[in-house]
N, C-alpha and C positions, 0 to 999 in steps of 0.2 A: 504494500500500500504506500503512497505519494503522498504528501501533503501538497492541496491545490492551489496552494498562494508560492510557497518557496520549491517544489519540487524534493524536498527531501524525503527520501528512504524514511519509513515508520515502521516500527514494531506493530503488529495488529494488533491487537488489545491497547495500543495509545487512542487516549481521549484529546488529545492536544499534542499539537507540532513541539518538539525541544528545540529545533531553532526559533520558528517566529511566533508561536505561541495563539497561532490560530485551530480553533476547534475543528476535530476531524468529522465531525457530525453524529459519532457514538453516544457521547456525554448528554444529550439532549434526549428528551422522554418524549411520550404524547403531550401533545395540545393541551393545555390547560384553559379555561376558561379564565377572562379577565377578571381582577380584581374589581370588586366594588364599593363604595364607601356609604355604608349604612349608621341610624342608629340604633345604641344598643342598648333593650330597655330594663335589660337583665344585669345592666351594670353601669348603673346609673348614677350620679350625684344630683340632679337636676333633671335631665333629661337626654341624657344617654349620648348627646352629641361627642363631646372630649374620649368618651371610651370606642366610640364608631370611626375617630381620627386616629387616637393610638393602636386600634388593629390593622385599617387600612395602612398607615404608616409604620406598621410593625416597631410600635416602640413600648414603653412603659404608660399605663393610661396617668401615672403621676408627672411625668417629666409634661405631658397633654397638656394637663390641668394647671403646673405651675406656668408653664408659657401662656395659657390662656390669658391668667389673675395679672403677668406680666402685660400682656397685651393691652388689659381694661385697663390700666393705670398709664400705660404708654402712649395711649391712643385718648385716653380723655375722654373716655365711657363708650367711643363707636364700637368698642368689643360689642358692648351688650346689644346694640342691632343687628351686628352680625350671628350671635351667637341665636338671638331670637329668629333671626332668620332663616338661622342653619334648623333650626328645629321644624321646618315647617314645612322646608327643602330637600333635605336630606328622607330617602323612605328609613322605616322600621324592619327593623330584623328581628322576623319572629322565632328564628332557629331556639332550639335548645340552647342555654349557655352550656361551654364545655368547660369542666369541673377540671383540675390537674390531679385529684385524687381517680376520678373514672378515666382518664387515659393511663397512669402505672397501673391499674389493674388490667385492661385491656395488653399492656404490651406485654404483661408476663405470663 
């Protein structure tokens, strides 16, 4: 097998070129469906907006929350129309919330 950008020689089982570090096309799964950014009502302070950014933005729903309370103070209260607006905007997700105690039972 060839890598198609540099032409080097590749082991089979390589995921990626070791000269230029372009993907052999292995490393890649199906199609996944796009993210989407909902809110969440299962995990709420308010009204579940700041937790529907910290999923879609895969971070901590705290660090969310602290930049918000930074925003209403930075911004001289325009947070609060936006946040009201994101409530209105934004759809609900009705899924189950997922527990991190029912996924360690599930993988073992």
């Amino acid at each position: 097998m060839y890598c198609t950008n540099c032409g080097t020689q590749l082991n089979e089982t390589a995921n990626f070129c070791a000269e230029c570090g372009r993907s052999t096309g292995k490393a890649e799964g199906p199609p996944q469906a796009p993210r989407r950014l909902y809110r969440l009502p299962h995990d709420k302070m308010i009204a579940g907006v700041c937790a529907g950014i910290a999923r879609y933005l895969d971070v901590d729903v705290t660090l969310v929350r602290i930049a918000a309370v930074a925003a209403l103070f930075c911004s001289a209260g325009l947070m609060i129309l936006g946040y009201i607006a994101a409530i209105f905007i934004m759809p609900v997700d009705r899924g189950l919330p997922v527990r991190a105690s029912t996924e360690a039972r599930a993988t073992s």
